[in-house]
N, CA, C and O atoms as a Tinker XYZ file with bonds, in Angstrom:
   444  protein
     1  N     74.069000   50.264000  -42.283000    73     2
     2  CA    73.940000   48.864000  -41.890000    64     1     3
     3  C     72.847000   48.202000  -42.726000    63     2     4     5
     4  O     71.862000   48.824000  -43.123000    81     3
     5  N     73.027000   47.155000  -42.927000    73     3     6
     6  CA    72.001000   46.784000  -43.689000    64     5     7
     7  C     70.727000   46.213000  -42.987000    63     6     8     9
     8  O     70.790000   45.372000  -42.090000    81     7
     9  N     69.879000   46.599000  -43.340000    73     7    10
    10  CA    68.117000   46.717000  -42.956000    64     9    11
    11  C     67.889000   45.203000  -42.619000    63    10    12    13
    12  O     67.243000   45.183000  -41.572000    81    11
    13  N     68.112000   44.060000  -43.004000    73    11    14
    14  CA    67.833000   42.919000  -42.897000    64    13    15
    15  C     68.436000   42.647000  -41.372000    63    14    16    17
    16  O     67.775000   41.934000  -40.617000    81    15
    17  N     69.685000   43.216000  -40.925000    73    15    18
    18  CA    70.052000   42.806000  -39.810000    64    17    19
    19  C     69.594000   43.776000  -38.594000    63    18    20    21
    20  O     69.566000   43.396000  -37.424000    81    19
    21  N     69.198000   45.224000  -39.075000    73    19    22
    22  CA    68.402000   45.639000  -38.190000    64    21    23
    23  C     66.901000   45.177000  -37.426000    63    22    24    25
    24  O     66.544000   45.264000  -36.251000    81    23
    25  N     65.945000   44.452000  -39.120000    73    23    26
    26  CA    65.125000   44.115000  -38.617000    64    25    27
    27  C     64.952000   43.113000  -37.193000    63    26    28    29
    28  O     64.347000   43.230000  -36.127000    81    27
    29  N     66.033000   41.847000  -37.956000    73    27    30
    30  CA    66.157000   40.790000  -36.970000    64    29    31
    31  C     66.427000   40.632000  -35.236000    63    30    32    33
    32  O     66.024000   39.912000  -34.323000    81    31
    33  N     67.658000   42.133000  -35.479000    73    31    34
    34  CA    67.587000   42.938000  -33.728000    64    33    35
    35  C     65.954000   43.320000  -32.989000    63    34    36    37
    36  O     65.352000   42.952000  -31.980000    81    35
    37  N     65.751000   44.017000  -33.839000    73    35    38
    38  CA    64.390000   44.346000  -33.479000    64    37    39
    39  C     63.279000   43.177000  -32.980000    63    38    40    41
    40  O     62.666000   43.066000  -31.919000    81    39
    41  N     63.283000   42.484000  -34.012000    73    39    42
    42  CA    62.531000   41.648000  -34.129000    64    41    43
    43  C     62.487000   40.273000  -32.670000    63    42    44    45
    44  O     61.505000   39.718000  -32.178000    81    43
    45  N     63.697000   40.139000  -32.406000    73    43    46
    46  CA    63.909000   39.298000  -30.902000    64    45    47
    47  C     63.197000   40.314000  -29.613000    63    46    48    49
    48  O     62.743000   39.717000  -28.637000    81    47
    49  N     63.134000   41.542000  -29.642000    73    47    50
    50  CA    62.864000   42.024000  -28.574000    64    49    51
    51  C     61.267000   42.568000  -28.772000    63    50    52    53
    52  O     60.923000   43.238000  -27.798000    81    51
    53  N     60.596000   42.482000  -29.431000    73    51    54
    54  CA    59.388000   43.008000  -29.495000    64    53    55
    55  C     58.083000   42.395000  -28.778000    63    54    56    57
    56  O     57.153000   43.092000  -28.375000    81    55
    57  N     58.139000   41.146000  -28.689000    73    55    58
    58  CA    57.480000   40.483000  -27.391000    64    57    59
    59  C     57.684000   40.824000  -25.845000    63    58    60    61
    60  O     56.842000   40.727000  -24.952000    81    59
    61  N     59.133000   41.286000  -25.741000    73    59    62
    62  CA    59.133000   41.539000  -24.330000    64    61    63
    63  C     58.444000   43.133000  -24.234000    63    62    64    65
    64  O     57.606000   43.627000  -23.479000    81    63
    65  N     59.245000   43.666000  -25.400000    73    63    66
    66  CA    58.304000   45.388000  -25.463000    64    65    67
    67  C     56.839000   45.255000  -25.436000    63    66    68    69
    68  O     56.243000   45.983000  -24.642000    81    67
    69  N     56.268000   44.577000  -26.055000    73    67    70
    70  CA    54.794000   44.496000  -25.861000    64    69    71
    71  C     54.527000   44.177000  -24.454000    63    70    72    73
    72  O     53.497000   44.694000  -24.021000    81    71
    73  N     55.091000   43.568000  -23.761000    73    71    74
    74  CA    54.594000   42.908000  -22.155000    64    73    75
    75  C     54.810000   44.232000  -21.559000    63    74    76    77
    76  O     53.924000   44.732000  -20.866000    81    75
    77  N     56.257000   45.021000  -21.843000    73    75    78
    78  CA    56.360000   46.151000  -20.817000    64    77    79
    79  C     55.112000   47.341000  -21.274000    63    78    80    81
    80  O     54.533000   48.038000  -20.441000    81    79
    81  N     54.850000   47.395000  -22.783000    73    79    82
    82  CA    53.812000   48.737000  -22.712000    64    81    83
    83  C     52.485000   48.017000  -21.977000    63    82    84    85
    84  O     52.008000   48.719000  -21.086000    81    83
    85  N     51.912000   46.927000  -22.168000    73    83    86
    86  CA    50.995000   46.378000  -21.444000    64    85    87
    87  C     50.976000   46.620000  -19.546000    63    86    88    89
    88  O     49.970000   46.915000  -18.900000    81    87
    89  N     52.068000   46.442000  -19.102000    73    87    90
    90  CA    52.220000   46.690000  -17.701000    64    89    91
    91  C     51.931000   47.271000  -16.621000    63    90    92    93
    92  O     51.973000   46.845000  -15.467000    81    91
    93  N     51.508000   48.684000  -17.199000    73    91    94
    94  CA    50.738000   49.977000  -16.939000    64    93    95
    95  C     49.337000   49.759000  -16.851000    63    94    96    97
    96  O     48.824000   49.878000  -15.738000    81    95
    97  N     48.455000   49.386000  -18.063000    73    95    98
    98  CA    47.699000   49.657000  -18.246000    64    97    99
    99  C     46.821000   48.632000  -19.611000    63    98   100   101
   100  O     47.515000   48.094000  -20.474000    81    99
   101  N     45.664000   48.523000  -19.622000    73    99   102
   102  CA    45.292000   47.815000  -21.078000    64   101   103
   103  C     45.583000   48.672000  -22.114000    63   102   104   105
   104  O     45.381000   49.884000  -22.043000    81   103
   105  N     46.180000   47.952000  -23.349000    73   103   106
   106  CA    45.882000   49.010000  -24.272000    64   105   107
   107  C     45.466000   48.436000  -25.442000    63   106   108   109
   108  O     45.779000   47.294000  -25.779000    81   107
   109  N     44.627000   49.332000  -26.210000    73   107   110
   110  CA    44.401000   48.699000  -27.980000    64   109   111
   111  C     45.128000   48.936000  -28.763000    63   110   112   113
   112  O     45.788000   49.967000  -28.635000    81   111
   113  N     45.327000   48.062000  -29.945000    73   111   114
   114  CA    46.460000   47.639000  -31.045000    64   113   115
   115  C     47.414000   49.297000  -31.300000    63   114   116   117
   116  O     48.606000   49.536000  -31.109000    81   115
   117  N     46.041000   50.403000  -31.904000    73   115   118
   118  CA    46.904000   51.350000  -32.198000    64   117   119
   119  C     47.669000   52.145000  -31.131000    63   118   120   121
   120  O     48.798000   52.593000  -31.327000    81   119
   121  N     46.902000   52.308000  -29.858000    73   119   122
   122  CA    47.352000   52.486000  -28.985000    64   121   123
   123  C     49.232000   52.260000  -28.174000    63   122   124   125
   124  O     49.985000   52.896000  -27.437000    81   123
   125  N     49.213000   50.800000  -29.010000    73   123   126
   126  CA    50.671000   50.535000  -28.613000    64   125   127
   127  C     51.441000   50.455000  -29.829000    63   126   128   129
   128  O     52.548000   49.954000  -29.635000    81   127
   129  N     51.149000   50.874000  -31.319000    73   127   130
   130  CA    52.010000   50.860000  -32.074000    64   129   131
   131  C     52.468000   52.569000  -32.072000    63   130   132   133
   132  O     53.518000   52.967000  -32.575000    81   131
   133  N     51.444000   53.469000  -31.394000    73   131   134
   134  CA    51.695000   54.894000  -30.791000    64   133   135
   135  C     52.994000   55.010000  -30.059000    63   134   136   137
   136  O     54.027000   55.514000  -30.499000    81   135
   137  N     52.812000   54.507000  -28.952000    73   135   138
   138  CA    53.341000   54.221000  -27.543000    64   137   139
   139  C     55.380000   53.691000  -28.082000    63   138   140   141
   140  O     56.492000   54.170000  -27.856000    81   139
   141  N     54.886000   52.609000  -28.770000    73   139   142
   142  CA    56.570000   52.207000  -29.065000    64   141   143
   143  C     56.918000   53.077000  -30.005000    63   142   144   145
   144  O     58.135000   53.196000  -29.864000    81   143
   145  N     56.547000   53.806000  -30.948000    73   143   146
   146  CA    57.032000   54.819000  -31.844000    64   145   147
   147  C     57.073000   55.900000  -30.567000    63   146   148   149
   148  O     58.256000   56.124000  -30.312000    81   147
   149  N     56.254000   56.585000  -29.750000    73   147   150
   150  CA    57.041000   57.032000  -29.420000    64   149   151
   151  C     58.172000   57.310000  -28.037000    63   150   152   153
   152  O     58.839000   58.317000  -27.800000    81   151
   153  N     58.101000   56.274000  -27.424000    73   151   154
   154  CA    58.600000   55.432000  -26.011000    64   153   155
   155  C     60.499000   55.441000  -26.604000    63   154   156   157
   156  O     61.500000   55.614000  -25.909000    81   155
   157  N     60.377000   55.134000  -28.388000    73   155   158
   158  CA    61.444000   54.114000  -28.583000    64   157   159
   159  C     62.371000   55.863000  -29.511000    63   158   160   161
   160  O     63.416000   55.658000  -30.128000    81   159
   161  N     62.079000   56.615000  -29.476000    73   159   162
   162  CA    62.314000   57.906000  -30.448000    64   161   163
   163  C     61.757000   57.504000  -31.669000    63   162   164   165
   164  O     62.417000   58.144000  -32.488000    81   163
   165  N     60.766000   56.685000  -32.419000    73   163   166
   166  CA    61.184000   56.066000  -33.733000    64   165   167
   167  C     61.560000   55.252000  -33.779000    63   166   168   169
   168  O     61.158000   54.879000  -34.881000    81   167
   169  N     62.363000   54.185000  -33.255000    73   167   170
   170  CA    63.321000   53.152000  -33.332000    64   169   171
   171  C     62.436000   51.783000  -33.651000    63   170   172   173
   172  O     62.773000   50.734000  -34.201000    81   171
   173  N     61.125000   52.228000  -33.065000    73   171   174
   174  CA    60.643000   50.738000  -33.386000    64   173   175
   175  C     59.034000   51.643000  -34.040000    63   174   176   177
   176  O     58.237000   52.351000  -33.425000    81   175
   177  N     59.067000   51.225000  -35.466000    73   175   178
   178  CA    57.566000   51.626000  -35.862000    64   177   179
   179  C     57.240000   50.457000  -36.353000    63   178   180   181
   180  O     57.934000   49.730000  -37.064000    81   179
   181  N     55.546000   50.181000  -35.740000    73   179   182
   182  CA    54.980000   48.681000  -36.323000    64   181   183
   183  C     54.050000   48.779000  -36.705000    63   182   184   185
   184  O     53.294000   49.634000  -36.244000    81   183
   185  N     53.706000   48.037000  -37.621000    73   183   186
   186  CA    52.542000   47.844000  -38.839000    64   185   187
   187  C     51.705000   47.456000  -38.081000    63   186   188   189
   188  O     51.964000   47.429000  -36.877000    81   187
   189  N     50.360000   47.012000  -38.604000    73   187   190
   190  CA    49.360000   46.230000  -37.619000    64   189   191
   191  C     49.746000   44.768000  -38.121000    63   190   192   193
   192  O     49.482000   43.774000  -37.445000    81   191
   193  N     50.402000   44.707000  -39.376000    73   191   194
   194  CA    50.653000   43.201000  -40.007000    64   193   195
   195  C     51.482000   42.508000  -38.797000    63   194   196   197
   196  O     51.294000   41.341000  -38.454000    81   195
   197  N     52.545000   43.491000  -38.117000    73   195   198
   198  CA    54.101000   42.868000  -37.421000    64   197   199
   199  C     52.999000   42.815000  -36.006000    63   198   200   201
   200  O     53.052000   41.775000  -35.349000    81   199
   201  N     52.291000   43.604000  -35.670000    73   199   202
   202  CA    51.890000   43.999000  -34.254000    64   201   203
   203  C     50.654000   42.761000  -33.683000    63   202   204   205
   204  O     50.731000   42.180000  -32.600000    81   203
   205  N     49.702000   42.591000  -34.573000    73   203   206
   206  CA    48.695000   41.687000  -34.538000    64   205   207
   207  C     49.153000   40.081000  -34.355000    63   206   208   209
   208  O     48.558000   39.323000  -33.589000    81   207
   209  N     49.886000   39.826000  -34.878000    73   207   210
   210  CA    50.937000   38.371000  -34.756000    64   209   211
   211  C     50.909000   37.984000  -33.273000    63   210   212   213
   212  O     50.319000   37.137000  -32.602000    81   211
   213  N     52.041000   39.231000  -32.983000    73   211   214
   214  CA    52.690000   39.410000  -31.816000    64   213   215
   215  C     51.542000   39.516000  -30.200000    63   214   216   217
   216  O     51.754000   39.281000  -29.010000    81   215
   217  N     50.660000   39.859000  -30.772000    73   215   218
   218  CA    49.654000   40.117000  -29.320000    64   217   219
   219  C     48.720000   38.927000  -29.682000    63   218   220   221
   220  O     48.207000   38.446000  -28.671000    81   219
   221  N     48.405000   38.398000  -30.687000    73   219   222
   222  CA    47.858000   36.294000  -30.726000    64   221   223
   223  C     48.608000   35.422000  -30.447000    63   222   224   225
   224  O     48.182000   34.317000  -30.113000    81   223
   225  N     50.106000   35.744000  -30.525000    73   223   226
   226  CA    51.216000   34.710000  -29.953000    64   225   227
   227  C     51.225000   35.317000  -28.314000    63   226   228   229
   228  O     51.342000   34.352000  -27.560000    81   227
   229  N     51.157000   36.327000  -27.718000    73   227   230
   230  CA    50.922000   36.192000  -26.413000    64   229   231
   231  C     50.118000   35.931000  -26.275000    63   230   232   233
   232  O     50.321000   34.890000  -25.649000    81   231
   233  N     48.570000   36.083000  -26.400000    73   231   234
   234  CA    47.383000   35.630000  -25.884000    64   233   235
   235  C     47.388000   34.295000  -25.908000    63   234   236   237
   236  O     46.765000   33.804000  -24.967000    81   235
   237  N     47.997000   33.338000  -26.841000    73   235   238
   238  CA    47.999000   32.049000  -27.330000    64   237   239
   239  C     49.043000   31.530000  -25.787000    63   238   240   241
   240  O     48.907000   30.508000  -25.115000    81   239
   241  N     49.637000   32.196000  -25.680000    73   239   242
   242  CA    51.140000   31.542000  -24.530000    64   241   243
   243  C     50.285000   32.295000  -23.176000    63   242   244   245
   244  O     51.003000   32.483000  -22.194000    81   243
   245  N     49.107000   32.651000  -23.068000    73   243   246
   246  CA    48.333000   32.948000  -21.702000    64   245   247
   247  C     49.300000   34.173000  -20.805000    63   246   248   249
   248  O     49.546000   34.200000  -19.599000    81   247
   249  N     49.736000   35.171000  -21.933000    73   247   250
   250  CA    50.531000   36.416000  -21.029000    64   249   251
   251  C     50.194000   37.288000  -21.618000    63   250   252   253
   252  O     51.028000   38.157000  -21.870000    81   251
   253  N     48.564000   37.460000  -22.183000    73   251   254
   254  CA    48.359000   38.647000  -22.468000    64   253   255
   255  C     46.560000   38.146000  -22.615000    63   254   256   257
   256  O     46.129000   37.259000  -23.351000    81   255
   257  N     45.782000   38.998000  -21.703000    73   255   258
   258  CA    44.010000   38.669000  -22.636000    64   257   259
   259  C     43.746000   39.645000  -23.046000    63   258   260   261
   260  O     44.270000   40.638000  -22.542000    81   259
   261  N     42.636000   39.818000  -24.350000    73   259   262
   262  CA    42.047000   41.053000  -24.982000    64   261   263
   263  C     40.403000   41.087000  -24.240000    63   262   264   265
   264  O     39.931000   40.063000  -23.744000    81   263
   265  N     39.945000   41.887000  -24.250000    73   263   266
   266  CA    38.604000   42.061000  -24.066000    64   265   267
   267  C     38.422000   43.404000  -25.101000    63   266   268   269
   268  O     39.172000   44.321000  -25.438000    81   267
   269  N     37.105000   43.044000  -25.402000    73   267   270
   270  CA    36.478000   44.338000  -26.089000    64   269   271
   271  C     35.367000   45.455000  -25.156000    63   270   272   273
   272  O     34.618000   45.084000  -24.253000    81   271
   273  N     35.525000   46.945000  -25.691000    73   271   274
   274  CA    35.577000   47.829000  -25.243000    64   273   275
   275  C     34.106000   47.835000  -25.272000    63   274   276   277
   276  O     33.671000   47.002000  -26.067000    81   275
   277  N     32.960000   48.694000  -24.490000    73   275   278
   278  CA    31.564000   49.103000  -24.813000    64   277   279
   279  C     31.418000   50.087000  -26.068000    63   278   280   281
   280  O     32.324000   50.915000  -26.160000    81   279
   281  N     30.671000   50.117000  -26.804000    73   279   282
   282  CA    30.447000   51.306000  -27.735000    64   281   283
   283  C     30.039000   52.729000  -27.231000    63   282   284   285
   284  O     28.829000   52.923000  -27.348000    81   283
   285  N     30.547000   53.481000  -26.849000    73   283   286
   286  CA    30.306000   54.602000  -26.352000    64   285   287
   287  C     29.765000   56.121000  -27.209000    63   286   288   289
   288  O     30.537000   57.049000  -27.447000    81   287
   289  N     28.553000   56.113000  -27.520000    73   287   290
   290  CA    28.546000   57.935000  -28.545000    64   289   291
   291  C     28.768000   57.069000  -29.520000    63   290   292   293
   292  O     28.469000   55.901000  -29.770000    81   291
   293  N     29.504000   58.127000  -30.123000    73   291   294
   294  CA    30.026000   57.472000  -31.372000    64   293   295
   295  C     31.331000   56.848000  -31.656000    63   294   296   297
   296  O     31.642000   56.504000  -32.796000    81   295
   297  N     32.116000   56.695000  -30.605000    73   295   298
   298  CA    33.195000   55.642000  -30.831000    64   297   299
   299  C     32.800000   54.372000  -30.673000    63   298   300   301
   300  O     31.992000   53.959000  -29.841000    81   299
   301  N     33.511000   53.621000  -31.668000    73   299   302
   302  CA    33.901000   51.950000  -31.824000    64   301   303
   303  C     34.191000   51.724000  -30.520000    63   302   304   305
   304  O     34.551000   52.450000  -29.593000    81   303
   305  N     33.854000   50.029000  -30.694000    73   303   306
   306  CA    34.240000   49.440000  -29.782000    64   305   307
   307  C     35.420000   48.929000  -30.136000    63   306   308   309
   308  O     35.471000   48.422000  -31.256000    81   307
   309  N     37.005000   48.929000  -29.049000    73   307   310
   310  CA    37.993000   48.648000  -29.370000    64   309   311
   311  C     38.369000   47.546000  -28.575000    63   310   312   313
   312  O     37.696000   47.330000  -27.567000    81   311
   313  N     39.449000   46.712000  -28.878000    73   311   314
   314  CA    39.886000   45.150000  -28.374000    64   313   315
   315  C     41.117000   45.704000  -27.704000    63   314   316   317
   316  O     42.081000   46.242000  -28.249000    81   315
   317  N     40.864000   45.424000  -26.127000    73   315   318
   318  CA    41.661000   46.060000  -25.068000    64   317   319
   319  C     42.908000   45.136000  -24.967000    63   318   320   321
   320  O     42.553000   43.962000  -24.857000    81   319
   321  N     44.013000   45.269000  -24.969000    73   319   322
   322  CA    44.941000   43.865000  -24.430000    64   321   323
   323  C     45.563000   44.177000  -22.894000    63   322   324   325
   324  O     46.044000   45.271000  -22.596000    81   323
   325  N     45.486000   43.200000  -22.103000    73   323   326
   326  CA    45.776000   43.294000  -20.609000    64   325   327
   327  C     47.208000   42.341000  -20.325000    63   326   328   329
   328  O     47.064000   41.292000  -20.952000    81   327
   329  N     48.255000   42.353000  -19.746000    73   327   330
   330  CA    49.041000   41.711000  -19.696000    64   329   331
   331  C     48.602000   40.781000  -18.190000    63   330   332   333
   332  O     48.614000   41.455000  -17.160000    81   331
   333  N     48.284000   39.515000  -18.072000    73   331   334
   334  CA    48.462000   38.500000  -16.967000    64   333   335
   335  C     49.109000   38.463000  -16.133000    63   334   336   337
   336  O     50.153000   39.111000  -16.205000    81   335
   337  N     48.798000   37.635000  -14.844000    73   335   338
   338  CA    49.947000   37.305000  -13.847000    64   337   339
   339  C     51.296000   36.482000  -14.506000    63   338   340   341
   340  O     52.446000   36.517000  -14.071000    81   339
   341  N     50.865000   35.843000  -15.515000    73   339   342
   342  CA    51.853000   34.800000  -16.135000    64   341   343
   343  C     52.719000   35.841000  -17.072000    63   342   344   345
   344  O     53.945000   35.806000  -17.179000    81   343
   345  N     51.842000   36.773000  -17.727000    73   343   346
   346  CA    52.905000   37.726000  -18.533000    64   345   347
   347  C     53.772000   38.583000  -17.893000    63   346   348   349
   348  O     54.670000   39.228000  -18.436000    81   347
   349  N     53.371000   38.570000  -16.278000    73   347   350
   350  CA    53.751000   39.743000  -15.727000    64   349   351
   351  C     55.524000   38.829000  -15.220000    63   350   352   353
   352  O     56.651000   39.304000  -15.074000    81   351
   353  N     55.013000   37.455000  -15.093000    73   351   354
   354  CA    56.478000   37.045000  -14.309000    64   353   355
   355  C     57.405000   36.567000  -15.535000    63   354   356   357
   356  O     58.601000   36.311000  -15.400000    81   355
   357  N     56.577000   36.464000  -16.962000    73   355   358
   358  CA    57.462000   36.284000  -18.283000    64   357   359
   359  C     58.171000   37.509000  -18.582000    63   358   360   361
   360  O     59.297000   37.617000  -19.068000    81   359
   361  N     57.399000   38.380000  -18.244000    73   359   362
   362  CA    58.718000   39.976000  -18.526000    64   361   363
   363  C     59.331000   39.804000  -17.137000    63   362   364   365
   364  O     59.776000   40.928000  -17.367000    81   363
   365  N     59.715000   39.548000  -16.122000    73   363   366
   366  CA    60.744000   39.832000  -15.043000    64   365   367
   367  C     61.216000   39.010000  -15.355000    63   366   368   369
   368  O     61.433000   38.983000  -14.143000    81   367
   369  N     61.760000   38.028000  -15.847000    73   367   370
   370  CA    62.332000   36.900000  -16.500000    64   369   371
   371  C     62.892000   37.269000  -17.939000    63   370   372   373
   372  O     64.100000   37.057000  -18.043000    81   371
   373  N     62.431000   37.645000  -18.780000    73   371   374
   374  CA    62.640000   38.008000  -19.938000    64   373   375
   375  C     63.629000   39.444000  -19.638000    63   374   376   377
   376  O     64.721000   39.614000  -20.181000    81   375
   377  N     63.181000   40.131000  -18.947000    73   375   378
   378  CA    63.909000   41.672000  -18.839000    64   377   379
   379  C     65.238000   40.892000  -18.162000    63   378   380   381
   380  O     66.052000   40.644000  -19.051000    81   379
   381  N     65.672000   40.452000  -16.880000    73   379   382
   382  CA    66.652000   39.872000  -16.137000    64   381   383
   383  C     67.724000   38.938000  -17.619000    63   382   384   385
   384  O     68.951000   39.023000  -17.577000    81   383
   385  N     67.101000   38.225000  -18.647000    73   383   386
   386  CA    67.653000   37.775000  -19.454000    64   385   387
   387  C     68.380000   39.151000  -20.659000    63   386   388   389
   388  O     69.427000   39.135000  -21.305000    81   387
   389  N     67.457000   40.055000  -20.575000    73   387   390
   390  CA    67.717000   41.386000  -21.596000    64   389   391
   391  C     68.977000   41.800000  -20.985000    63   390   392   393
   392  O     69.955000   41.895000  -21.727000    81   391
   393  N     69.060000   41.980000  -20.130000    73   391   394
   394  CA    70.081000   42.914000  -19.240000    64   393   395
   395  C     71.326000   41.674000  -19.387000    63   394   396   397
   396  O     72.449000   41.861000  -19.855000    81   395
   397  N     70.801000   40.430000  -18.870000    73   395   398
   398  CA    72.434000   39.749000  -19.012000    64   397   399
   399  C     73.078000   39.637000  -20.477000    63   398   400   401
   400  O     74.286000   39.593000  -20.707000    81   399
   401  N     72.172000   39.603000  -21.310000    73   399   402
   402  CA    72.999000   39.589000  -22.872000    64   401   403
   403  C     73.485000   40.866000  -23.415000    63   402   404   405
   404  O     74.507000   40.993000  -24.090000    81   403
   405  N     72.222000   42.330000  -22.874000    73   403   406
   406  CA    72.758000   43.347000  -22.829000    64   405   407
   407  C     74.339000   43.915000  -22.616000    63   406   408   409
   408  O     74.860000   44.782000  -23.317000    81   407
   409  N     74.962000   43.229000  -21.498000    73   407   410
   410  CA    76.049000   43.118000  -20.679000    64   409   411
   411  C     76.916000   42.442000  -21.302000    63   410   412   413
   412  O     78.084000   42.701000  -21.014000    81   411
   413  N     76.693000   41.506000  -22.210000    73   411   414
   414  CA    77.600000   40.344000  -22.857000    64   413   415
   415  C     78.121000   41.123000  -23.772000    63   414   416   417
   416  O     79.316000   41.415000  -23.818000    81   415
   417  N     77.303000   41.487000  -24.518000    73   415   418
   418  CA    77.072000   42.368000  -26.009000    64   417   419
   419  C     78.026000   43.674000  -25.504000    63   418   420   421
   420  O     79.167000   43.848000  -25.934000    81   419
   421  N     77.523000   44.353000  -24.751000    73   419   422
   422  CA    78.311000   45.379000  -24.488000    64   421   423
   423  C     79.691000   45.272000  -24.362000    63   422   424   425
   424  O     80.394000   46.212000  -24.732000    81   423
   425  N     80.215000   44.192000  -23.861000    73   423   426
   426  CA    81.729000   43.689000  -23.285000    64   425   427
   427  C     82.330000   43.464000  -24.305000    63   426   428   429
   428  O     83.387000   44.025000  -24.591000    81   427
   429  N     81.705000   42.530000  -25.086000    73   427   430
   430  CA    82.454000   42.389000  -26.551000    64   429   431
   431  C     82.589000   43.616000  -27.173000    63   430   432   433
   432  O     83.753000   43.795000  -27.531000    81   431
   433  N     81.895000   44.467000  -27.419000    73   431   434
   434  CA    81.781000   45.834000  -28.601000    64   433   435
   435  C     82.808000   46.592000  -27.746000    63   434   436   437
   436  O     83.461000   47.437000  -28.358000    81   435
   437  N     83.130000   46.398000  -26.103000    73   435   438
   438  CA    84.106000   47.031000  -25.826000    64   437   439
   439  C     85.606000   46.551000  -26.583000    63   438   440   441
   440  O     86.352000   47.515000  -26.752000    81   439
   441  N     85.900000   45.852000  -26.835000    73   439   442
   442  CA    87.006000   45.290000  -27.336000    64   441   443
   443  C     87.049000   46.374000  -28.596000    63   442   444
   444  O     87.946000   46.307000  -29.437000    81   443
């Protein structure tokens, strides 16, 4: 298949994936480019270029805040991301929309 149309699949759903790894728990940048590599088998590996965008366009739309971490020993301090009450009802909304196109998509490919 060609790579250009894989990306673009990908690419519509990666905001809602970021809200669901957030959901659990805070996490930092590498933390969730871990998590979807390996949550997804591989299916979704992200740069910090694709990943960093994506968590300033939620923070910017108020469904995601960062805070930074204390310096502990000798680890860095890392920039935590927390998903909101507002992010939390944009993924039950967003997922309920996944599933109905999911369903669409599927019906057709049945043909």
């Amino acid at each position: 298949m060609n790579e250009k149309y894989e990306r673009q699949m990908k690419k519509g759903v990666l905001d809602m994936l970021v809200l669901k790894l957030l959901e659990s728990e805070p996490k930092y940048g590498y933390q969730i480019i871990q998590e979807m590599k390996e949550k997804s088998d591989e299916t979704f590996l992200l740069k910090d270029g694709t990943l960093y965008p994506i968590l300033y366009r939620l923070e910017d739309d108020g469904l995601i805040e960062s805070k930074w971490s204390e310096a502990e020993g000798r680890q860095v301090p890392r920039k935590y991301y927390e998903i909101t009450e507002e992010g939390k009802r944009t993924l039950d909304e967003t997922e309920l929309v996944w599933k109905r196109i999911s369903n669409g998509i599927a019906k057709i490919m049945e043909d």
